[in-house]
N, CA, C and O of each residue as an XYZ file, in Angstrom:
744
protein
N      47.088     -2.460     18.800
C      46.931     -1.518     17.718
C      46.548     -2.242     16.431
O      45.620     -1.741     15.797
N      47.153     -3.404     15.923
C      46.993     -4.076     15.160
C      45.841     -4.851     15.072
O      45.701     -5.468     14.016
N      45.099     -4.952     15.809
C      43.501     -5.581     16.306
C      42.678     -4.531     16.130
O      41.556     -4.696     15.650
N      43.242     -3.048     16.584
C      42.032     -2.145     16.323
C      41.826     -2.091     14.500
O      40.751     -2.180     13.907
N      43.103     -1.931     13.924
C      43.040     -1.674     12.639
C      42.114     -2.889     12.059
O      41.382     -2.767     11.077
N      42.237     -3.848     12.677
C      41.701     -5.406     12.174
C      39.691     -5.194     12.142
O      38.750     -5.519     11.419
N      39.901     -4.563     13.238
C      38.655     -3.964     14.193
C      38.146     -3.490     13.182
O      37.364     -4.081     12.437
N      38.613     -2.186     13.047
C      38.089     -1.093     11.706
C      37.514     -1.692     10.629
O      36.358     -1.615     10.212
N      38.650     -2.426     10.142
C      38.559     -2.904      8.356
C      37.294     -3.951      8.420
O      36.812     -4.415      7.387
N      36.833     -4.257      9.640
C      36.120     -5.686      9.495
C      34.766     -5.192      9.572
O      33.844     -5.697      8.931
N      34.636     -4.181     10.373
C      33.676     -3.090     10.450
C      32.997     -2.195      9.498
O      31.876     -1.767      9.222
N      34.395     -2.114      9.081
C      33.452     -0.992      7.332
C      32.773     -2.192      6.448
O      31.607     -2.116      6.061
N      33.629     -3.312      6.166
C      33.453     -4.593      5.243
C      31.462     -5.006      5.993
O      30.355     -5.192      5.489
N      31.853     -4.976      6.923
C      30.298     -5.376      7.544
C      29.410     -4.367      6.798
O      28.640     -4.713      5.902
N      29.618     -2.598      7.383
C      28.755     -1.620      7.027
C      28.233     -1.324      5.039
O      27.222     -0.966      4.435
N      29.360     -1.661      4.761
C      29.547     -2.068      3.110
C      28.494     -2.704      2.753
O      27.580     -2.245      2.068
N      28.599     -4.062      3.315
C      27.797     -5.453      2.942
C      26.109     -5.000      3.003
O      25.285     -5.040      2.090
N      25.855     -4.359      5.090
C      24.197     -4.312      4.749
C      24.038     -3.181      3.813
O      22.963     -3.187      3.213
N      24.881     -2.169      3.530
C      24.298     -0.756      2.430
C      24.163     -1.476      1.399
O      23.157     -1.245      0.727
N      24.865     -2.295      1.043
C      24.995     -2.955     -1.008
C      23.758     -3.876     -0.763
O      23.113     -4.016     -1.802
N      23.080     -4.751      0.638
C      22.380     -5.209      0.789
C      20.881     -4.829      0.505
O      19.917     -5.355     -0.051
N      21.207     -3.464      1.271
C      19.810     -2.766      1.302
C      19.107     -1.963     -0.112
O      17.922     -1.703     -0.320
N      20.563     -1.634     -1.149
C      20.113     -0.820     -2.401
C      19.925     -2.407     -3.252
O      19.531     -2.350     -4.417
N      20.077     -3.128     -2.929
C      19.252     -4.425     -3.973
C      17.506     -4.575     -3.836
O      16.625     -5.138     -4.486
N      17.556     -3.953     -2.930
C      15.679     -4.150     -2.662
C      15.387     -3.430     -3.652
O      16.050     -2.461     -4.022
N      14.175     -3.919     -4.262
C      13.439     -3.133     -5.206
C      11.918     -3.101     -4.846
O      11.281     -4.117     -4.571
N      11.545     -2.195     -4.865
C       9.859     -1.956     -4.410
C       9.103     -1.240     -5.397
O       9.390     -0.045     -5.476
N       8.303     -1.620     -6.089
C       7.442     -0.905     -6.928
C       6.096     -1.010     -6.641
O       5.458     -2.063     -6.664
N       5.672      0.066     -6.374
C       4.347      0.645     -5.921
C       3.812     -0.125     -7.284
O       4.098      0.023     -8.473
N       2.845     -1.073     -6.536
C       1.507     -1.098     -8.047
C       0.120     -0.959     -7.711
O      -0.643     -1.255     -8.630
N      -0.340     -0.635     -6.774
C      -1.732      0.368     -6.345
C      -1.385      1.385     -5.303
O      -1.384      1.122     -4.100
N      -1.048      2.730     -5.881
C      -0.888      3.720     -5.105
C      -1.698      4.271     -4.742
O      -2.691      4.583     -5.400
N      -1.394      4.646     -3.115
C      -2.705      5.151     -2.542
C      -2.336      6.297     -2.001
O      -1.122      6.497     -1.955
N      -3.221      7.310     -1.472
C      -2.868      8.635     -0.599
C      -3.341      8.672      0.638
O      -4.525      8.352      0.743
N      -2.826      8.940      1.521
C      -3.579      8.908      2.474
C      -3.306      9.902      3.797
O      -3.462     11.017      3.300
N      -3.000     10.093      5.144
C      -2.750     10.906      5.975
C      -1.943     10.025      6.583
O      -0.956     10.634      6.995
N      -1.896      8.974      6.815
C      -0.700      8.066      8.014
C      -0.450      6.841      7.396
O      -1.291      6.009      7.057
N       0.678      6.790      7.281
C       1.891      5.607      6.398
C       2.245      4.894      7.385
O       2.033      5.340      8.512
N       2.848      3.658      7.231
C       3.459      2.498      8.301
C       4.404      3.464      8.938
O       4.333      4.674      8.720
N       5.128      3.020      9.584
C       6.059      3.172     10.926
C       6.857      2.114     11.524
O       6.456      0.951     11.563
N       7.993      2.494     11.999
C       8.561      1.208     13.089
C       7.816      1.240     13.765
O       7.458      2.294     14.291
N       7.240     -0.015     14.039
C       6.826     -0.205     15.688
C       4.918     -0.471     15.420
O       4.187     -1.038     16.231
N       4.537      0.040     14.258
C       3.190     -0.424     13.776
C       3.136     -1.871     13.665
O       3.914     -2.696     13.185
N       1.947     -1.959     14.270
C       1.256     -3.705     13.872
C       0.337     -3.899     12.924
O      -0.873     -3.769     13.109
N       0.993     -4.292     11.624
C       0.229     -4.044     10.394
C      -0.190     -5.470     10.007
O       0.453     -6.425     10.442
N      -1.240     -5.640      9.209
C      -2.142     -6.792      8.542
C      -2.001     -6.735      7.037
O      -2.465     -5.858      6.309
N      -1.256     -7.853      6.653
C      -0.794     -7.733      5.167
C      -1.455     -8.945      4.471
O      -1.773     -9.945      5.115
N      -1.638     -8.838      3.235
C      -1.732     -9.928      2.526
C      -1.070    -10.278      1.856
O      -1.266     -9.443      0.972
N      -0.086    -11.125      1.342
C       0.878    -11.365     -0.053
C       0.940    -12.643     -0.717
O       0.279    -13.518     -0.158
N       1.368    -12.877     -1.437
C       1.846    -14.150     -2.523
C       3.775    -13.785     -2.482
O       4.473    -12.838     -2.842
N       4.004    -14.980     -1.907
C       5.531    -14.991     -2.395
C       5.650    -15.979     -3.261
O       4.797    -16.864     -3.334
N       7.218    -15.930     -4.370
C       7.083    -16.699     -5.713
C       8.978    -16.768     -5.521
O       9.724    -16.006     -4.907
N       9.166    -17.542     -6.024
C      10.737    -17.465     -5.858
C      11.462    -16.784     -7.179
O      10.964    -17.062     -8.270
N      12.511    -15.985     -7.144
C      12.610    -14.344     -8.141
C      12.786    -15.784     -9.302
O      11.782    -15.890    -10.007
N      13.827    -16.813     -9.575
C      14.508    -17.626    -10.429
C      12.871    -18.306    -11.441
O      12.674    -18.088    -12.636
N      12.070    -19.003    -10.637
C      11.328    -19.726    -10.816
C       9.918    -18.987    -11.268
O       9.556    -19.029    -12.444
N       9.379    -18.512    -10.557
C       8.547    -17.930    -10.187
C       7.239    -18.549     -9.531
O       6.100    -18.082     -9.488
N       7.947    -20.210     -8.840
C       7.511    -20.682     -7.936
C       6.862    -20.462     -7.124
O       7.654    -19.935     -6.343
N       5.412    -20.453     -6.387
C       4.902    -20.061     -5.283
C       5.204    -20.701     -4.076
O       5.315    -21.927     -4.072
N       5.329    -20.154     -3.218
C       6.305    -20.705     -1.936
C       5.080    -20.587     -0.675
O       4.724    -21.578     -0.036
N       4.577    -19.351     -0.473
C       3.414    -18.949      0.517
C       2.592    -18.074      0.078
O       2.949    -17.512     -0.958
N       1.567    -17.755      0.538
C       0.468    -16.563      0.283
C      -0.666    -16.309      1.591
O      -0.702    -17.113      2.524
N      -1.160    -15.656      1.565
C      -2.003    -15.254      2.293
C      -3.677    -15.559      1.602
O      -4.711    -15.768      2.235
N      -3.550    -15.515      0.635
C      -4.504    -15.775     -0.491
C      -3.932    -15.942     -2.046
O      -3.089    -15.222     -2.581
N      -4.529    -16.940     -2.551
C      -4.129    -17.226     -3.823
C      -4.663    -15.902     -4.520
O      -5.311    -15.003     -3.983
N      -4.260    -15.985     -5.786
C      -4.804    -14.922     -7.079
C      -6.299    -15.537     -7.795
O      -7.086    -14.776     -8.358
N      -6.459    -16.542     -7.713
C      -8.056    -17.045     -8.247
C      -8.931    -17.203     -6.859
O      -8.702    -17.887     -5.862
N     -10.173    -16.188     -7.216
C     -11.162    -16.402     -5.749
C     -11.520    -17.618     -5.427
O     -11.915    -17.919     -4.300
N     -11.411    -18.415     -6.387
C     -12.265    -20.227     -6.491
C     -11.380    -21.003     -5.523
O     -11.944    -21.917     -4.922
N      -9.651    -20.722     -5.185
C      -9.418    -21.205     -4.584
C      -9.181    -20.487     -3.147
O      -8.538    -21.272     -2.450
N      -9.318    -19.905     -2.807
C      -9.490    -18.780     -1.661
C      -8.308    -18.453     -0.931
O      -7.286    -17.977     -1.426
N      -8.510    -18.749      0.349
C      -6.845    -18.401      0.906
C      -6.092    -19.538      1.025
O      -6.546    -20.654      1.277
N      -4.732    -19.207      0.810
C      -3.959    -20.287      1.482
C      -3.547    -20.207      2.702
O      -2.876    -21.176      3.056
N      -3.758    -19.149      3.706
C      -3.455    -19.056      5.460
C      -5.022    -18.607      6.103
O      -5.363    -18.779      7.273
N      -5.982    -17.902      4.854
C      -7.209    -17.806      5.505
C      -7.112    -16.750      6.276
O      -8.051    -16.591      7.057
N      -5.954    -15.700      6.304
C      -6.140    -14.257      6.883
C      -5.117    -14.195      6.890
O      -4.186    -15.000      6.917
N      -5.311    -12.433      6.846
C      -3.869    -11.577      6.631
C      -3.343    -12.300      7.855
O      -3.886    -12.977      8.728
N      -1.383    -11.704      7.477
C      -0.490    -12.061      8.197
C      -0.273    -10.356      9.015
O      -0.252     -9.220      8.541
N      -0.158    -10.814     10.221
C       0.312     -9.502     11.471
C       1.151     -9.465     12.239
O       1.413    -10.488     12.871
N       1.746     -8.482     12.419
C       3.378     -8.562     12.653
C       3.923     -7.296     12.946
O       3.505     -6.457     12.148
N       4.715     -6.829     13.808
C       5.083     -5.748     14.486
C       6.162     -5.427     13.239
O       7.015     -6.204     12.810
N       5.817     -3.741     12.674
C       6.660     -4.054     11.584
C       7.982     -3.136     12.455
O       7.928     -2.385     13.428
N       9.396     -3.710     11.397
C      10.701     -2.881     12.184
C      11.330     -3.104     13.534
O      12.188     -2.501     14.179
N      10.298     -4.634     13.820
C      10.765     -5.387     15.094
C      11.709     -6.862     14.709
O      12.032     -7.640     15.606
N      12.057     -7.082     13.343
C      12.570     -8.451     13.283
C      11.669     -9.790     13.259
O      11.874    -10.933     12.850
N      10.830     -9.291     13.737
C       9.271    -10.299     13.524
C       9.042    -11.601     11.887
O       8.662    -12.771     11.841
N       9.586    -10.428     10.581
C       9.556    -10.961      9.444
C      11.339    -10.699      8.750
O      12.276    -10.119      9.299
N      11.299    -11.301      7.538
C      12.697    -10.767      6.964
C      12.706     -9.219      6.973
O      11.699     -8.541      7.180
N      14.031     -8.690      6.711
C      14.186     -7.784      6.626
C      14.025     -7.046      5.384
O      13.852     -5.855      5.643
N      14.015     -7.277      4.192
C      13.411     -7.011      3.028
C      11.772     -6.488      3.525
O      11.169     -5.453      3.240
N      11.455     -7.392      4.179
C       9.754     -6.657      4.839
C       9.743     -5.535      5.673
O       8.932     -4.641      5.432
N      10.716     -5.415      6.864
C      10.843     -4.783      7.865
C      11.320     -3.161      7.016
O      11.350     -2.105      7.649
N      11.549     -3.222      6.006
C      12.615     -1.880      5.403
C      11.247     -1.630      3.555
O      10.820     -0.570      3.098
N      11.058     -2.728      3.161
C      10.043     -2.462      2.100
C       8.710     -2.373      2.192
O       8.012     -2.530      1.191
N       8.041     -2.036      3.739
C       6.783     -2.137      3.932
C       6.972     -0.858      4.762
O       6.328     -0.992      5.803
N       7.475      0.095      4.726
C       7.851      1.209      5.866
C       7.127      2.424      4.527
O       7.465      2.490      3.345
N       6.214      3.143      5.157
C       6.107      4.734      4.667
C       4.779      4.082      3.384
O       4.792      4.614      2.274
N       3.803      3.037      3.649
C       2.885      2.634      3.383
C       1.325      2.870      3.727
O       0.935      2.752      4.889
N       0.336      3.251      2.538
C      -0.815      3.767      3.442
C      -1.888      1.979      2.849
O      -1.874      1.045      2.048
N      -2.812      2.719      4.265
C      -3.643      0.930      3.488
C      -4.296      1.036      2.286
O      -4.728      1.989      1.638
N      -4.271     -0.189      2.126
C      -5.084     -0.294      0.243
C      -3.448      0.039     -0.456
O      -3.420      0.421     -1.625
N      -2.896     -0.030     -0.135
C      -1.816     -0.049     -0.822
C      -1.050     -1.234     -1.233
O      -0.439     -1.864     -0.370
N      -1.017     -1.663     -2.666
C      -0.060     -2.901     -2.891
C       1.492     -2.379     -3.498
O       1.961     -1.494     -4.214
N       1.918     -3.532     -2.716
C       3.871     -3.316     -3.386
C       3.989     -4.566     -3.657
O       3.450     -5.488     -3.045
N       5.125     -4.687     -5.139
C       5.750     -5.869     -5.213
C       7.244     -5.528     -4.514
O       7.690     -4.381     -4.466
N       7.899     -6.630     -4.016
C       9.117     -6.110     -3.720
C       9.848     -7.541     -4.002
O       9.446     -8.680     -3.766
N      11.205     -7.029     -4.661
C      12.051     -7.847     -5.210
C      13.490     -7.891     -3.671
O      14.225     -6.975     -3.303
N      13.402     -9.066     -3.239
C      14.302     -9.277     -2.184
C      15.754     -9.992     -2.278
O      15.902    -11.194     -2.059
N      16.295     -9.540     -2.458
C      17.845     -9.847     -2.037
C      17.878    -11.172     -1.367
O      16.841    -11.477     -0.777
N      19.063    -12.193     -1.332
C      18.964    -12.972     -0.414
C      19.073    -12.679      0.904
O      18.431    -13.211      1.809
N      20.035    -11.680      1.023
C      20.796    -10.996      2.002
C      19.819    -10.087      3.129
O      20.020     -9.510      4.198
N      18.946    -10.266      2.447
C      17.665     -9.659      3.108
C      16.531    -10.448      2.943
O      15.481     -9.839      2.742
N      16.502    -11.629      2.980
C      15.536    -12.905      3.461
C      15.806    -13.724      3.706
O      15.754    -13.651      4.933
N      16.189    -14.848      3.423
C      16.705    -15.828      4.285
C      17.995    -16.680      4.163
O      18.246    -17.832      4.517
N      19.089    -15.250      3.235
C      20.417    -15.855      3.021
C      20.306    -16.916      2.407
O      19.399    -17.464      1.781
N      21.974    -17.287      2.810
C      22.380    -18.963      2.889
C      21.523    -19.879      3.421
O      21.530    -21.013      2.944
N      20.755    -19.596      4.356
C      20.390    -21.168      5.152
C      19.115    -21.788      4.257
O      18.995    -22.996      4.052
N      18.167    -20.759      3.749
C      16.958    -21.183      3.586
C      16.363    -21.490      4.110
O      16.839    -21.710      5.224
N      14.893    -21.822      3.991
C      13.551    -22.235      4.774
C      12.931    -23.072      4.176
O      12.951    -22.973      2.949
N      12.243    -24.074      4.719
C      11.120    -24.691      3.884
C      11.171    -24.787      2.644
O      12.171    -25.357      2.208
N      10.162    -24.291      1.656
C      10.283    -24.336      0.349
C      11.158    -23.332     -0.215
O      11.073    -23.126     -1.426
N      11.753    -22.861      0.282
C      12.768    -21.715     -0.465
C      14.710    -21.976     -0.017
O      15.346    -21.814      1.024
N      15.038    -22.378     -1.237
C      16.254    -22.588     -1.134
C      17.231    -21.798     -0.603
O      16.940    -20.758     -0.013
N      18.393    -22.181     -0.747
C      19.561    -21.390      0.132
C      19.622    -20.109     -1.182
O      19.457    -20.329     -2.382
N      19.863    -18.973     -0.638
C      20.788    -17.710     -1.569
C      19.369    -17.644     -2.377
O      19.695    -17.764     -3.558
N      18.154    -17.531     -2.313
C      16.782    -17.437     -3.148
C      16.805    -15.867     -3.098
O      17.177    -15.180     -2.146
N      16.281    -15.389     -4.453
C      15.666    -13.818     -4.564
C      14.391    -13.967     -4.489
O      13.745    -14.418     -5.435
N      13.737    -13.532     -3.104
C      12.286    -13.679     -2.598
C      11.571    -12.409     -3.916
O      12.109    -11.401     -4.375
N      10.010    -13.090     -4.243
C       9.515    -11.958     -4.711
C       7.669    -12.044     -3.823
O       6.876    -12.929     -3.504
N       7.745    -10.606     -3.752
C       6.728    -10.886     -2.821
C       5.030     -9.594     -2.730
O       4.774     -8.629     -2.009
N       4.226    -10.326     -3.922
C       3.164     -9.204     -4.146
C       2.122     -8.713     -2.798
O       1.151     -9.436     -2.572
N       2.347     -7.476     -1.919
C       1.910     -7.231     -0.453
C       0.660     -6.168     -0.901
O       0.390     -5.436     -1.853
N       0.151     -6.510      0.235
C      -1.224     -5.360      0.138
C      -1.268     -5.092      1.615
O      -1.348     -6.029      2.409
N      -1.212     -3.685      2.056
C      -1.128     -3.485      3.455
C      -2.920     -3.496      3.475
O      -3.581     -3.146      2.497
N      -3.489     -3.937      4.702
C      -4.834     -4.148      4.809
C      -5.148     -3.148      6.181
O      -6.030     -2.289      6.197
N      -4.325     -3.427      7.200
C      -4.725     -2.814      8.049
C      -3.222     -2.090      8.884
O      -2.101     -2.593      8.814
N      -3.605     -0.714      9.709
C      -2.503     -0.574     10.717
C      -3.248     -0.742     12.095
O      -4.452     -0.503     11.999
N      -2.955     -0.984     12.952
C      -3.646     -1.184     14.164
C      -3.906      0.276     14.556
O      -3.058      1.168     14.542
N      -5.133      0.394     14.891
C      -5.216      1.878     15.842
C      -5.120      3.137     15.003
O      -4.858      4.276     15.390
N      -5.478      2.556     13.334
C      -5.629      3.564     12.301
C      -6.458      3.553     11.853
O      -6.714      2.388     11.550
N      -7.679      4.628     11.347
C      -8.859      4.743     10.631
C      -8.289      4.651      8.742
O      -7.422      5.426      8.339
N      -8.724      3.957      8.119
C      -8.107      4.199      7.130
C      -9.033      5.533      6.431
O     -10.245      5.730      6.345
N      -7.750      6.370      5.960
C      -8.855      7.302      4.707
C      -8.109      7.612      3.530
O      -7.811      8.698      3.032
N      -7.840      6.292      3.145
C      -7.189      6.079      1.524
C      -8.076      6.774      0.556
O      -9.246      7.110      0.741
N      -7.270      6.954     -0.611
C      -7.597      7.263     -2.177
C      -6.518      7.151     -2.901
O      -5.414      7.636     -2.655
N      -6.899      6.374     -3.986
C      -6.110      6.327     -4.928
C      -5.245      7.278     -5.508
O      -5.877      8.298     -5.784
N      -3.965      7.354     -5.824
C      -3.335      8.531     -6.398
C      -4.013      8.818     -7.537
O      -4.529      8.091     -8.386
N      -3.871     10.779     -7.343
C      -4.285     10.898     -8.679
C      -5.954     11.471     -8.721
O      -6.539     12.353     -9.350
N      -6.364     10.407     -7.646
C      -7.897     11.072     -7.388
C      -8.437     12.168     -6.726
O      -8.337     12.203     -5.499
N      -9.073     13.204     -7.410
C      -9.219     14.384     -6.862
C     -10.827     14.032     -5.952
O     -12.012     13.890     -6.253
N      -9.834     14.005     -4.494
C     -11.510     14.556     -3.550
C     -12.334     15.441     -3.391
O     -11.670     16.406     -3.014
N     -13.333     15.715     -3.439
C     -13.559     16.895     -3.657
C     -14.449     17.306     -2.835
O     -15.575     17.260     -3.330
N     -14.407     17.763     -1.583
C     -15.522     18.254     -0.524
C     -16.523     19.166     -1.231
O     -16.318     19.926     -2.178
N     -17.758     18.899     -0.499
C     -19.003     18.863     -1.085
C     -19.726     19.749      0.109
O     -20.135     19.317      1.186
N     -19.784     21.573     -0.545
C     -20.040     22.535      0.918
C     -21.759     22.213      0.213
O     -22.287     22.539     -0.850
N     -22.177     21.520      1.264
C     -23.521     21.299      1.714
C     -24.626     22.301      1.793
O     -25.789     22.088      1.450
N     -24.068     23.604      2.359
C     -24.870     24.735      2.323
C     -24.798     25.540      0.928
O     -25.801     26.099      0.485
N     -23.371     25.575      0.160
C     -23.425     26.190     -1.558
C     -24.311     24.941     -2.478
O     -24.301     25.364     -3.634
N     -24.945     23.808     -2.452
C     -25.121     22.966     -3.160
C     -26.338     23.339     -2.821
O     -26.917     23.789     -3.810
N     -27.282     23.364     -1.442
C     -28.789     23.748     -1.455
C     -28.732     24.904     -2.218
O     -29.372     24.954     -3.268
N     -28.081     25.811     -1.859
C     -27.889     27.381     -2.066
C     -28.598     27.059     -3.478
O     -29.787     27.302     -3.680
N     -27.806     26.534     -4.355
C     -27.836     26.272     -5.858
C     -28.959     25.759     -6.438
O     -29.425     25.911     -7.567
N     -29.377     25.031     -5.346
C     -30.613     24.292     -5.484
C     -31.521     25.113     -5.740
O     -32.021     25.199     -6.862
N     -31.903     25.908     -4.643
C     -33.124     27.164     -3.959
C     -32.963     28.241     -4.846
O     -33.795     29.147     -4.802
N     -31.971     28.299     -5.697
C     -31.591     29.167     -7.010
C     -32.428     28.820     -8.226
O     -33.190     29.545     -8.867
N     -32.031     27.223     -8.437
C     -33.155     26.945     -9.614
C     -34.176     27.029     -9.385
O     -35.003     27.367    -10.232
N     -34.491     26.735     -8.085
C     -36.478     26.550     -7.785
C     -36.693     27.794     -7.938
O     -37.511     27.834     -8.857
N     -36.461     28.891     -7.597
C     -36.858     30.094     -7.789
C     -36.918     30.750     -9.100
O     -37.713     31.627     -9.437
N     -36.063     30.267     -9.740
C     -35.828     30.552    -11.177
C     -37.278     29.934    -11.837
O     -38.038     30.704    -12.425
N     -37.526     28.817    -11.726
C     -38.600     27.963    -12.373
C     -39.764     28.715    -11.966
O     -40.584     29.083    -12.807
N     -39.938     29.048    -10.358
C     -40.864     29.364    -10.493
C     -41.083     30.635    -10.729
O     -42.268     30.843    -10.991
N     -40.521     31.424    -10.740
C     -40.217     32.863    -11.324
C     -41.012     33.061    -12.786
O     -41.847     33.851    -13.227
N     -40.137     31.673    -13.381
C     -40.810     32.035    -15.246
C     -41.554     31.169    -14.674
O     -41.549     30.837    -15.860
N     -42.252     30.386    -14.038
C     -43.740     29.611    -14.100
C     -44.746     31.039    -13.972
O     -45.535     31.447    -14.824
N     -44.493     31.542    -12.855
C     -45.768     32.767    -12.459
C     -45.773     33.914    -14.095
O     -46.723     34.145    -14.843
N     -44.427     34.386    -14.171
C     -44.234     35.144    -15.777
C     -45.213     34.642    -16.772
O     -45.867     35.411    -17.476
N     -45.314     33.317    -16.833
C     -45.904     32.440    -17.749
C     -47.425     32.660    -17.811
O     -48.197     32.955    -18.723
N     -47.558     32.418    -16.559
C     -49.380     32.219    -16.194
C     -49.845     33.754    -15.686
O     -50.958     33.821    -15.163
N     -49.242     34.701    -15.779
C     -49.732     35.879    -16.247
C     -49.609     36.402    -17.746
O     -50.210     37.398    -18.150
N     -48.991     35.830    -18.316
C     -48.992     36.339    -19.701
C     -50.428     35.965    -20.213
O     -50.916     34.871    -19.931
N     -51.070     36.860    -20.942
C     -52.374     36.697    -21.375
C     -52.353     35.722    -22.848
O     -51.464     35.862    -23.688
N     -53.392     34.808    -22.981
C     -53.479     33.891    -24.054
C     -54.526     34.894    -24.496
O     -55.423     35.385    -23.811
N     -54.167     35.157    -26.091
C     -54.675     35.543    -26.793
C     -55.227     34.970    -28.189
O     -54.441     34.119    -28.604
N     -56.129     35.124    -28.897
C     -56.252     34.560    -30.003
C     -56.383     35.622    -31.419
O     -57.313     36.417    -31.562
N     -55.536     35.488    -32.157
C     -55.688     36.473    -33.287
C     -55.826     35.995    -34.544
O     -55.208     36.519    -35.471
N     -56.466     35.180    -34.689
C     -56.748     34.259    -35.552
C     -58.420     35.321    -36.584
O     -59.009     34.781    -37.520
């Protein structure tokens, strides 16, 4: 009985930890796009990003630098089954409900990248920051637009219509014209 209670308490303390984990992510849309189909678990998406460390603002990796002169630093998007564990979890949860042409910065928790242990150039307990551009979803046509931008279908048959309106008009007062008699009253 005393193990289950142990059980319980150790359990909520866990469930606690990833919720306080997960409301530290911060994601701010900075090219919003519209579109018909957003990421998903289980999509294999093609991203581009710059990571910078939150303290420093150190560059750690990228997919491409920010000046064209120096080009990429991996030389192509990164691809990755998203919502499979594939990348941190800050990615797996801040790249979800995304259309392409879409960039996010997202501010990462340690707790949601690579903790305590660290990696490579990024220290133990680091706040990852990480500027993403979704490029591609596999097996998706993209038909982005920018928020905000009004599309505006173009009925093909009212636009001649409109057309065959003025010509008639013109030539209407052309013939009016060249029957009117020139007179001289001079």
């Amino acid at each position: 009985m005393r193990s289950l209670a142990t059980l319980s308490i150790l359990a909520a303390s866990v469930v606690n930890l990833v919720t306080a984990a997960a409301e530290d992510l911060k994601i701010d849309v900075t090219r919003p796009v519209q579109c018909d189909r957003k990421t998903q678990k289980g999509d294999k998406v093609s991203m581009h990003y710059k990571g910078t460390l939150g303290g420093s603002g150190k560059k750690f990796d990228a997919t491409l630098t920010m000046t064209a002169s120096k080009g990429y630093d991996r030389g192509q998007p990164l691809s990755f089954t998203l919502g499979s564990g594939q990348v941190i979890a800050g990615w797996d949860q801040g790249l979800l409900d995304m259309c392409i042409g879409e960039k996010r910065t997202l501010t990462i928790p340690p707790e949601l990248g690579y903790g305590e242990r660290g990696i490579g150039p990024i220290p133990a307990g680091a706040t990852l920051i990480f500027e993403t551009e979704l490029v591609g979803i596999e097996g998706v046509t993209p038909t982005e637009r920018e928020a905000g931008e009004e599309q505006e279908e173009v009925d093909e048959t009212k636009v001649a219509g409109q057309a065959g309106e003025k010509v008639i008009t013109i030539v209407s007062h052309a013939t009016k014209t060249a029957k009117t008699p020139i007179t001289d009253d001079v």
